[in-house]
C-alpha positions as CSV (number, residue, x, y, z in Angstrom):
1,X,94.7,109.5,-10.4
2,X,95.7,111.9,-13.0
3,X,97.8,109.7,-15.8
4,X,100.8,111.7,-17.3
5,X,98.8,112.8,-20.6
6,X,96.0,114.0,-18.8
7,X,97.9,116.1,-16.8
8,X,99.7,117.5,-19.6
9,X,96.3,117.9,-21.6
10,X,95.0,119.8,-18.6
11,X,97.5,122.0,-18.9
12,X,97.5,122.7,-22.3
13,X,93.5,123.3,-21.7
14,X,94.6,126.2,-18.5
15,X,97.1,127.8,-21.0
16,X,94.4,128.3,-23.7
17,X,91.6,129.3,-21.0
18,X,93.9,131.5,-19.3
19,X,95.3,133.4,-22.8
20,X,92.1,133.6,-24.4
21,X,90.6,135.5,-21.1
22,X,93.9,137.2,-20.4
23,X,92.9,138.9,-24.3
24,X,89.6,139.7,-23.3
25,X,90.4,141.5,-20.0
26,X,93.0,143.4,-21.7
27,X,90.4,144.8,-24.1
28,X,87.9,145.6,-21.3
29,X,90.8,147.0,-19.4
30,X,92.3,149.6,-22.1
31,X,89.9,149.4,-25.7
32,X,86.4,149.1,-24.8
33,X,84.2,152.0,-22.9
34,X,80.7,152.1,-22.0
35,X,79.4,152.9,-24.8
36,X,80.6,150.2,-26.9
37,X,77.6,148.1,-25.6
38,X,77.7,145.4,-28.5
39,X,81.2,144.7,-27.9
40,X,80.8,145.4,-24.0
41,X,78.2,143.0,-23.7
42,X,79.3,140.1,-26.3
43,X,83.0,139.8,-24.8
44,X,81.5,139.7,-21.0
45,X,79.2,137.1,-22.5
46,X,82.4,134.9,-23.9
47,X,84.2,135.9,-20.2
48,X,81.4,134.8,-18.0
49,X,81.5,131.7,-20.3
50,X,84.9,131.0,-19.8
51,X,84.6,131.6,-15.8
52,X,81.6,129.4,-15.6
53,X,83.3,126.6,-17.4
54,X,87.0,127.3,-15.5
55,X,85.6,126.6,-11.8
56,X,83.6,123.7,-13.3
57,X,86.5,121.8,-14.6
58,X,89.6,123.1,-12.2
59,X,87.6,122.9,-8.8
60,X,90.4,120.4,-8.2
61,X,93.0,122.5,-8.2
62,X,92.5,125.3,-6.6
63,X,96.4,127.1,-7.2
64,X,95.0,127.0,-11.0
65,X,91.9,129.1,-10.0
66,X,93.7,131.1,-7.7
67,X,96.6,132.0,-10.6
68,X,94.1,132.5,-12.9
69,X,91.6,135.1,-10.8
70,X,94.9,137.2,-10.0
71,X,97.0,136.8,-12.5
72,X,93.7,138.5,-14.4
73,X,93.5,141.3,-11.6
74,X,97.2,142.2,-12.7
75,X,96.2,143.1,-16.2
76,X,94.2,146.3,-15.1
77,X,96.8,147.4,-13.1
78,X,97.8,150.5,-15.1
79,X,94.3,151.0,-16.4
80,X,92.7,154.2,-15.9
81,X,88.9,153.1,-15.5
82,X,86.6,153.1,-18.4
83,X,83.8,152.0,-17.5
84,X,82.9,154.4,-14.5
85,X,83.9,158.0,-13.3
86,X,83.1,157.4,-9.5
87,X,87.4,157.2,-9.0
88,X,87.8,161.0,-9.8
89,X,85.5,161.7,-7.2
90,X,87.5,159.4,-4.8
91,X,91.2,160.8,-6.0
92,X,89.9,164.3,-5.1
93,X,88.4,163.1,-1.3
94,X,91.6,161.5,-0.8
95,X,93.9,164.9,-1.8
96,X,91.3,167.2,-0.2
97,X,92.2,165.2,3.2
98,X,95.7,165.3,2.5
99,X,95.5,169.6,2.1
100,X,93.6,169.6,5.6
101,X,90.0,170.0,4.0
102,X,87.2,168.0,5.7
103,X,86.0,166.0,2.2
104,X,82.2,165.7,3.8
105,X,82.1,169.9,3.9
106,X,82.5,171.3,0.4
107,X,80.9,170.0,-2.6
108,X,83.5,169.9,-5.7
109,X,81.9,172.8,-7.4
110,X,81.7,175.1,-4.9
111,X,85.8,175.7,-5.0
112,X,84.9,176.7,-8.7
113,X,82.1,178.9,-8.1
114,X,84.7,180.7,-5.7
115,X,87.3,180.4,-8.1
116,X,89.4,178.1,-6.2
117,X,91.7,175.3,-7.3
118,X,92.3,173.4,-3.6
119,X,94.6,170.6,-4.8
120,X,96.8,169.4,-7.9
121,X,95.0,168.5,-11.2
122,X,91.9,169.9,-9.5
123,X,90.4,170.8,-13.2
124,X,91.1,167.5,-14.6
125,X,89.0,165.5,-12.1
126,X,86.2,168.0,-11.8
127,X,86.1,167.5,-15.4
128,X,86.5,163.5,-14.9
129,X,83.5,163.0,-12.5
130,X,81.2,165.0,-14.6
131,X,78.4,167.5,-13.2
132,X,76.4,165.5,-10.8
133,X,79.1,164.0,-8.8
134,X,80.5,167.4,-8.5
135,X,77.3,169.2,-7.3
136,X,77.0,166.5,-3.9
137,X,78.6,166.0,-0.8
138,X,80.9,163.1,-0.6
139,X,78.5,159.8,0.7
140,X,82.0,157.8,1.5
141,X,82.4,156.5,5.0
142,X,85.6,156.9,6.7
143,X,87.6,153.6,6.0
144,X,87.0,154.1,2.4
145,X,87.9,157.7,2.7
146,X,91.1,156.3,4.5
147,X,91.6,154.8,1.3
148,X,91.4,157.6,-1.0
149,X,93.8,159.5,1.4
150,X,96.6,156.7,1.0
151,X,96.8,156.7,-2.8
152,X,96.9,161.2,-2.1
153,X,99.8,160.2,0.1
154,X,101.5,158.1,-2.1
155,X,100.4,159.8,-5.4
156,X,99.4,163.4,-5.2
157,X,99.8,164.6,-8.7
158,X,99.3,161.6,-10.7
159,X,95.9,160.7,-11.9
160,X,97.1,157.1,-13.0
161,X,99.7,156.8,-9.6
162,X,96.9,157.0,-7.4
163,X,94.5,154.3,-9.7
164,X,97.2,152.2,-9.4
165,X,97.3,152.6,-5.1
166,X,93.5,152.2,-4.8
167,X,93.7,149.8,-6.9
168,X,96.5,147.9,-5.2
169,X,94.1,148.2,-1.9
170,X,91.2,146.3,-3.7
171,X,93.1,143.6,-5.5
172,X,94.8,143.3,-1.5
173,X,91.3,143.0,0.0
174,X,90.3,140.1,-2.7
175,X,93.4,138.6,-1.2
176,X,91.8,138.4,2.2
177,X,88.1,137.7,1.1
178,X,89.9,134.3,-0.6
179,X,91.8,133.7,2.4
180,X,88.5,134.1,4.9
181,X,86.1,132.9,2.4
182,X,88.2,129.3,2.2
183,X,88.3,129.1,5.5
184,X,84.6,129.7,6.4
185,X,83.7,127.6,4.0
186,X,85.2,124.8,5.2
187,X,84.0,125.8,8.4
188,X,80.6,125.2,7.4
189,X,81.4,122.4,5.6
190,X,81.2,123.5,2.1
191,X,83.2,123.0,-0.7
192,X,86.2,125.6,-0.4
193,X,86.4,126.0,-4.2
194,X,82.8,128.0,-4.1
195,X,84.8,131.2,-3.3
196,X,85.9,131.3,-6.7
197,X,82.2,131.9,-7.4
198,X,83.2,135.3,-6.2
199,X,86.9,136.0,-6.8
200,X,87.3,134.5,-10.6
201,X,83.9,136.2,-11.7
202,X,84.4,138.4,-14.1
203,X,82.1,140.6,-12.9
204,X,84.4,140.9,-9.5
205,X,87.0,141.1,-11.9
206,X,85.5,144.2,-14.0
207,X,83.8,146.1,-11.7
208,X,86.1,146.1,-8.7
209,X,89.5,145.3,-9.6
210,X,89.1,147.1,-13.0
211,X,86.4,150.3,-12.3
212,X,87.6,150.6,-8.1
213,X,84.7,149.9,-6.6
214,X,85.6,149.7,-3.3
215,X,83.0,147.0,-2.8
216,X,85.7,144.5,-2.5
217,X,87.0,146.0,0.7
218,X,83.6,146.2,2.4
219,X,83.3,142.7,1.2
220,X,86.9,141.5,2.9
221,X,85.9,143.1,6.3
222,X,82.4,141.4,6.1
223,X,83.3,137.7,5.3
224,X,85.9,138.0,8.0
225,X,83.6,139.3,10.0
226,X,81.1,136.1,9.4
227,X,84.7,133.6,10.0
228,X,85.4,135.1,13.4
229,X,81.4,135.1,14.4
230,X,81.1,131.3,13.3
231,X,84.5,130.6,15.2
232,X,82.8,132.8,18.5
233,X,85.1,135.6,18.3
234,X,82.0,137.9,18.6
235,X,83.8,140.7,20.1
236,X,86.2,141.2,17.4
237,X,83.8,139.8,14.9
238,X,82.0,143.2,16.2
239,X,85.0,145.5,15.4
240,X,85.6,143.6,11.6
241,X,81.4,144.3,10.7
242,X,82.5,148.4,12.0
243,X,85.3,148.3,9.5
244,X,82.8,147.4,6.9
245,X,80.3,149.7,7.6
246,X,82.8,152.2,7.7
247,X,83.5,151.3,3.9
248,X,80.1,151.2,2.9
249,X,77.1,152.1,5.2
250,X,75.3,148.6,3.4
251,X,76.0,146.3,6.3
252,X,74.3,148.3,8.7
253,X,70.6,146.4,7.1
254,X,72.2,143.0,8.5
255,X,71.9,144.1,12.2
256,X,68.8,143.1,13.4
257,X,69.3,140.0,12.0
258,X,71.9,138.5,14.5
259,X,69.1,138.0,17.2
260,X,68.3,134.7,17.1
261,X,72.4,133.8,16.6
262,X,73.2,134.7,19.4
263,X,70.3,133.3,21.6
264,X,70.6,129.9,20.5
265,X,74.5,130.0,21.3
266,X,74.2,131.5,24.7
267,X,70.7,131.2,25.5
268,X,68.0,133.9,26.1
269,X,69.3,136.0,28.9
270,X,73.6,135.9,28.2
271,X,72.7,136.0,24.7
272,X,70.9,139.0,24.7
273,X,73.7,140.4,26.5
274,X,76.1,139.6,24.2
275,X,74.1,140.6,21.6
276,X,73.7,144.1,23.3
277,X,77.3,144.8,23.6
278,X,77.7,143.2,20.2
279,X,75.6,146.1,19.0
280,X,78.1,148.6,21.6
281,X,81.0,147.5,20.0
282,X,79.8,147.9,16.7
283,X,78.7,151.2,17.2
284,X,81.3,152.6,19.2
285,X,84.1,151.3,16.7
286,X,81.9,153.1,13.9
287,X,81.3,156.2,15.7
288,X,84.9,156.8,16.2
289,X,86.0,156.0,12.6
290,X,83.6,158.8,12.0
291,X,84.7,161.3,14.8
292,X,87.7,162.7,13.0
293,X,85.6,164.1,10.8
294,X,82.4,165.5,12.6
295,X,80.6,168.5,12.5
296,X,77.1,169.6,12.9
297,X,77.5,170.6,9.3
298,X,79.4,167.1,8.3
299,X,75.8,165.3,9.7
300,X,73.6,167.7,7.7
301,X,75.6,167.2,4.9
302,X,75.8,163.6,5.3
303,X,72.3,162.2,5.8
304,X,71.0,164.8,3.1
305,X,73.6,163.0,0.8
306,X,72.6,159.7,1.8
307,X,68.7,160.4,1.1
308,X,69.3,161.6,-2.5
309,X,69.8,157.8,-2.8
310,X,66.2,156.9,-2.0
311,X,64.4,160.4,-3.1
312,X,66.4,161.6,-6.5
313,X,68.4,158.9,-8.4
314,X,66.9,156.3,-10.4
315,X,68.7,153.5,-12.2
316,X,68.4,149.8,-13.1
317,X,65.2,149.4,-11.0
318,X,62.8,146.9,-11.0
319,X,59.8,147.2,-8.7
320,X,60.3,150.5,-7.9
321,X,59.9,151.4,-11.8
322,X,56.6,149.6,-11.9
323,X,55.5,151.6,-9.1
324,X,56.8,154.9,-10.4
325,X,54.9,153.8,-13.9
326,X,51.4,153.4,-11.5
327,X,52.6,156.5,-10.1
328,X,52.2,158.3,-13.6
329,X,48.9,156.6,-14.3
330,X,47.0,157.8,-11.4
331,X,48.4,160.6,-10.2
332,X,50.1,162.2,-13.8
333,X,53.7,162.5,-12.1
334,X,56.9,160.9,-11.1
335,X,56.6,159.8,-7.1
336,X,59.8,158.9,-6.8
337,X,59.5,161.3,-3.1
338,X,56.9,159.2,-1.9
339,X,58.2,156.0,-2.8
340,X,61.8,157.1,-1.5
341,X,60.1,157.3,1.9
342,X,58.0,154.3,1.8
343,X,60.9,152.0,1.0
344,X,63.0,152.8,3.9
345,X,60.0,151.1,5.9
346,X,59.1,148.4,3.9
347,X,63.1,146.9,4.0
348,X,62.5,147.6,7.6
349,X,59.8,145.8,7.8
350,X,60.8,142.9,5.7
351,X,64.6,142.2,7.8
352,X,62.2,142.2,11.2
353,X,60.4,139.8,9.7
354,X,63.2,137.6,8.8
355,X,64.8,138.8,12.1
356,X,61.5,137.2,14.3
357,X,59.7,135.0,12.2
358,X,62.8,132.9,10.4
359,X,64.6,130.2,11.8
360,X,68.5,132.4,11.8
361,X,69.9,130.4,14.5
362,X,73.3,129.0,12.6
363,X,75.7,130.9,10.8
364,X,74.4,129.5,7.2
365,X,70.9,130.2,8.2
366,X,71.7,133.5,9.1
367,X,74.1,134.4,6.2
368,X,71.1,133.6,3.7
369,X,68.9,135.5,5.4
370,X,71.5,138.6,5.0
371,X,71.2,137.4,1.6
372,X,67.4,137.6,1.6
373,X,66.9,140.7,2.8
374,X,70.0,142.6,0.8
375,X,68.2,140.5,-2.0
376,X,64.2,142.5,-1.3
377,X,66.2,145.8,-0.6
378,X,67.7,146.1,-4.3
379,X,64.2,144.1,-5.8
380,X,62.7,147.5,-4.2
381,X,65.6,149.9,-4.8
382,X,65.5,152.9,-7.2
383,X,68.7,152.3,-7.9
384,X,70.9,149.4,-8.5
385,X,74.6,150.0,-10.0
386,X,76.2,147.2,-11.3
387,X,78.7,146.7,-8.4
388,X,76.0,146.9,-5.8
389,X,75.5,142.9,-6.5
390,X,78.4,142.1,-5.2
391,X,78.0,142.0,-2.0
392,X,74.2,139.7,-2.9
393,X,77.2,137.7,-5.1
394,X,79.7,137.0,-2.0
395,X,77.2,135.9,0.5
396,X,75.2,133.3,-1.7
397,X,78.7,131.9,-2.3
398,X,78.2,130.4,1.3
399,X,74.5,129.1,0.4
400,X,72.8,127.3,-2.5
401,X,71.2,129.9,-4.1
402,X,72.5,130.5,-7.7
403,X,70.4,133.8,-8.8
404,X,72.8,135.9,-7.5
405,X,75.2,134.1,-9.7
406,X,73.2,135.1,-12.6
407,X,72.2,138.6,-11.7
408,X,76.4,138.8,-11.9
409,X,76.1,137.7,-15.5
410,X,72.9,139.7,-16.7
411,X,73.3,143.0,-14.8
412,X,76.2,143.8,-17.7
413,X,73.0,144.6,-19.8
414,X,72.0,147.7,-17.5
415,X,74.9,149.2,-19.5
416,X,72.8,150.0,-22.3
417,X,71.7,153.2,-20.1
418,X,74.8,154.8,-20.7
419,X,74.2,155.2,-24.9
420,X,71.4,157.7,-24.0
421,X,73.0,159.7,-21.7
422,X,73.4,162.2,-24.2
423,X,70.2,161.8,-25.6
424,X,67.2,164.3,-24.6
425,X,65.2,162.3,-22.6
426,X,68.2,160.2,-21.2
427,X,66.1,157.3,-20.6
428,X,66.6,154.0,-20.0
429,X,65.8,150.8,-22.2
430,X,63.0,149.4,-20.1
431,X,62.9,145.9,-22.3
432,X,66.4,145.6,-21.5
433,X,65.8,146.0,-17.9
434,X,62.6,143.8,-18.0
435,X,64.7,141.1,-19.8
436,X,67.2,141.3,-16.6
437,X,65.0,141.0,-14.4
438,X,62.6,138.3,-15.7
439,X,66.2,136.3,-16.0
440,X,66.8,137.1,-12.3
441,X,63.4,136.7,-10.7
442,X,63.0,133.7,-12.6
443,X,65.9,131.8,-10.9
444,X,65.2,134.1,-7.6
445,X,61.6,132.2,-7.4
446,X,63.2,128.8,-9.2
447,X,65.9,129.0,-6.0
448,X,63.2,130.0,-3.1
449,X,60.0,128.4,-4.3
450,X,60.7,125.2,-6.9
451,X,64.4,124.0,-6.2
452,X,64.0,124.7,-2.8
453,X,67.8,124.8,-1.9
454,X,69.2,122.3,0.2
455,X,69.9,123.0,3.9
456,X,73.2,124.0,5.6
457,X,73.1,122.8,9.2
458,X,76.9,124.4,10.1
């Protein structure tokens, strides 16, 4: 029982917490850019400290958490992003809907080679997003371009009015992640107070709330999505996992995975039944998100967008750049085609695997092994942005594994990419990587192989 003094000495110790981190977001949020990576990295150092030791010591009281994680979200509010340029791209989607143009038909710099101007401040955000953003088709499923549309509506000639919308959606969407997250939690008999793993990180914090990712939607659909699957609603848990691959395409690499779910629920022949029209639903609901907008042109477009991801981009990689570097040594040039291809298959391979040969029956069991395989797709990736971990970060909140935890609060050094982007070469710092990674592979194969986390039986 909490005496008087230490109740008013634990709230003397949230006021200090909460200012000193309240200082520390405001400088991420309006003084410090990218390529300020001393101060970038030391003050997310200090912040992932404070986070770390704020869930340890007010785990008890969750309205302190909950204050803190929002009250922190609010400080960004008016900030235009510094630390990415993906939301010009996304303000200009968003407008181009609103003026009638299909966004998934016209690159951004083909209404300048024509000599065009298609919506308001159309010069500033070409100028914003920078040359390779402008020179691709848009890879942003329809919910997310849904998104983009609704801060148009609201704020069609305001740069800052429609950061402020978008960013109103994602801070809304951490809302229902706590809300879903709590309650599967408890569901599966785990410590509610792990969701702050997610929603206080600063990484969260940073790279959704503060740089609009739109991550954090995804993210809400999918943990609801888990809830009303562990609670049976597998029918609407169907139309929940759409939404989220209408977001972001990642979830589609869980699929397979739900075999085994639903078997041991229903039984071999209903369960594969369910499981079939699971599939339908999921399909259907996506397909029709996407109908609005098709074209045989929108498809071409579309998958030729979605394959520069494995075939041209490289960034933050880990096995892939060992292969590329073998790749150089034996045949005297980059393979980055061949590898594109080959990777495709292998994560294939690897979420069958898990999908036949692991035990996925419960809804713990088969969150980690979404967590596994999301886990070997990004270990084999040729690219990895910051933000892609959150999605690893949110689904080993409802497991024991903590190297997700930590990739949160090392991946802040892949940042040091961004001081040589003006430099010739443009490369990377590969000690910088190696250090991340030895930091996360260390705890991955501490987790998997020495620790051997315990089991969830919910």
């Amino acid at each position: 029982m909490l005496t008087h003094s230490n109740l008013l000495k634990c709230n003397n110790l949230f006021i200090i917490v909460a200012l000193l981190c309240a200082s520390l977001y405001s400088f991420f949020a309006y003084i410090v850019v990218r390529t300020d990576y001393i101060k970038l990295v030391g003050l997310y150092a200090i912040l992932f400290g404070l986070f770390y030791y704020s869930v340890k010591h007010f785990n008890n009281s969750p309205k302190i958490l909950t204050y803190m994680a929002f009250g922190f979200r609010v400080i960004f509010i008016v900030a235009i992003p510094n630390l990415s340029q993906d939301f010009f791209r996304f303000i200009w989607d968003g407008r181009m809907i609103l003026e009638g143009y299909n966004p998934y038909l016209y690159t951004v710099q083909s209404f300048f080679d024509n000599g065009q101007l298609p919506i308001h401040q159309a010069e500033a955000l070409r100028h914003g997003m920078g040359d390779l953003n402008a020179s691709h088709f848009t890879n942003y499923p329809p919910v997310n371009q849904l998104c983009f549309a609704v801060a148009a509506l609201w704020s069609s000639k305001s740069i800052l009015g429609s950061v402020v919308i978008m960013r109103l959606l994602i801070i809304s969407a951490d809302f229902g992640t706590l809300f879903f997250g709590q309650k599967l939690l408890k569901q599966l008999k785990m410590p509610s107070y792990y969701i702050f793993w997610y929603i206080l990180n600063p990484f969260i914090i940073i790279e959704l709330t503060g740089n609009l990712h739109f991550e954090g939607v995804m993210i809400f659909f999918l943990v609801w999505s888990l809830y009303l699957l562990h609670i049976r609603k597998w029918y609407w848990a169907a139309v929940t996992l759409a939404l989220s691959i209408s977001v972001k395409l990642i979830p589609l690499i869980f699929l397979p995975l739900f075999l085994q779910w639903f078997i041991n629920l229903y039984g071999i022949k209903p369960g594969i039944k369910r499981l079939i029209a699971f599939y339908g639903l999921v399909l259907l609901c996506t397909l029709s998100l996407f109908v609005p907008f098709y074209s045989s042109k929108f498809v071409h477009n579309y998958t030729q967008t979605v394959a520069l991801w494995f075939q041209n981009f490289e960034f933050n990689a880990s096995l892939y750049y060992i292969a590329r570097e073998l790749g150089y040594k034996f045949r005297g040039y980059n393979e980055i085609e061949i590898i594109g291809k080959v990777i495709p298959v292998l994560v294939l391979a690897v979420t069958l695997t898990i999908t036949f040969l692991r035990n996925n029956k419960t809804t713990a069991r088969l969150i980690t092994a979404m967590l596994m395989v999301l886990t070997l797709y990004y270990f084999m990736a040729t690219t990895v942005h910051p933000w892609y971990i959150a999605t690893l970060l949110i689904l080993a909140v409802f497991t024991k594994y903590k190297f997700p935890l930590v990739w949160s609060g090392v991946i802040i050094l892949s940042y040091l990419a961004y001081l040589n982007l003006n430099k010739p070469d443009k490369s990377e710092n590969f000690v910088i990587i190696a250090l991340e990674y030895l930091l996360v592979y260390g705890v991955f194969i501490w987790d998997i192989f020495i620790k051997k986390a315990p089991k969830t039986g919910a």
